[in-house]
N, C-alpha and C positions, 0 to 999 in steps of 0.2 A: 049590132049586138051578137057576142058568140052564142051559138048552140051550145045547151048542156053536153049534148057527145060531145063536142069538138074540144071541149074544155077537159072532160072527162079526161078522155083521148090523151090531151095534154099535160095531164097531171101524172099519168103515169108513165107518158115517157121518161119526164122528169125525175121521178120516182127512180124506176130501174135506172137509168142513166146515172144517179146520185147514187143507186146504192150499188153498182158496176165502180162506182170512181172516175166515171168518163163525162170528162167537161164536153160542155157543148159543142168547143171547137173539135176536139176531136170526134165526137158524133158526126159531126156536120163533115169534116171529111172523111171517113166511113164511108159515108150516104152519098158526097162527091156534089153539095150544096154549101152555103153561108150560113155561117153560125147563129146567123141573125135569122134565116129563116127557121133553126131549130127555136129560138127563142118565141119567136110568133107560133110553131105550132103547142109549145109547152103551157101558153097563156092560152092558149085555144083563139087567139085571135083569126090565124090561117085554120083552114082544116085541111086537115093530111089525107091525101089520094091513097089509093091501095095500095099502088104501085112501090110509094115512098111509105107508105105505112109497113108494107113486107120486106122494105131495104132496113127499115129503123129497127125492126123485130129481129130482122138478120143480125144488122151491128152487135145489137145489144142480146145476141143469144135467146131471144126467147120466142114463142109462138107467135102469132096475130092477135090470138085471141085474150092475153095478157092485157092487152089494153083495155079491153072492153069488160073485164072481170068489176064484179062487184057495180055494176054502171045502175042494173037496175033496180038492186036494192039499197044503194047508198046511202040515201037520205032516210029512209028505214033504218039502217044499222046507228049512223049519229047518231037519230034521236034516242033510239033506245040505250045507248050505252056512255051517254051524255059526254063523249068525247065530240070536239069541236069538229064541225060537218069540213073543214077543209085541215086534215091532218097533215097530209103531205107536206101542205108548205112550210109546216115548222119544222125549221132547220133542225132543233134540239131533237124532236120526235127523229128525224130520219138518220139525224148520226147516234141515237139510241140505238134504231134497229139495225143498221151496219155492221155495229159493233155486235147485239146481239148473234147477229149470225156469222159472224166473226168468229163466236167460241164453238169448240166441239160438241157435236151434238149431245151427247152423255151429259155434256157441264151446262149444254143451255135445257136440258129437260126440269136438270136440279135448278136453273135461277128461274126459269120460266115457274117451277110449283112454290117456290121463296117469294115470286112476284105475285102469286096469283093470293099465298094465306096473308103476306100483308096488304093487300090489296082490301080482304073479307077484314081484317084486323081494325083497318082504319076508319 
């Protein structure tokens, strides 16, 4: 059975990796391993060593500590805001937010406060 970090972990590789645009295979050669071991650590079945965990932050430009964000209130934030406790995986959700950050800041302020009164409207 995986570990909730490991899983964690894994989900947000996933995540930035998706919203980077970088398939696994090319992750996996970044990092200078098999695509199949990124796959094992995204489902958190493997868990990722520092070492390969500071190569993957590297590839994919971002800190260490990106992965482990939101880890310890997570299942706090679901409940409270009755979005499904595993968003990442849905594919719809992540090429939403892609694209969201896709537009320039100015234009995603105005769709972000458009998202927020229909949101209160519904």
């Amino acid at each position: 059975m995986s570990h909730p970090v490991d899983v964690h972990v894994g989900k947000r590789i996933r995540h930035r990796r998706w919203m980077n645009g970088t398939t696994q295979q090319q992750l996996a050669e970044k990092v200078g391993i098999k695509f199949q071991q990124i796959q094992k650590y995204e489902t958190g079945m493997n868990r990722v060593s520092a070492s390969r965990l500071w190569d993957i932050a590297s590839a994919l430009g971002v800190d260490v500590s990106f992965f482990f964000e939101g880890l310890e209130s997570g299942a706090d934030a679901a409940a409270q805001t009755d979005l499904p406790g595993d968003i990442l995986s849905d594919k719809e959700a992540l090429e939403l937010l892609r694209s969201y950050y896709a537009i320039p800041e100015a234009q995603r302020r105005r769709l972000f406060d458009l998202a927020r009164v229909l949101s209160e409207a519904a």
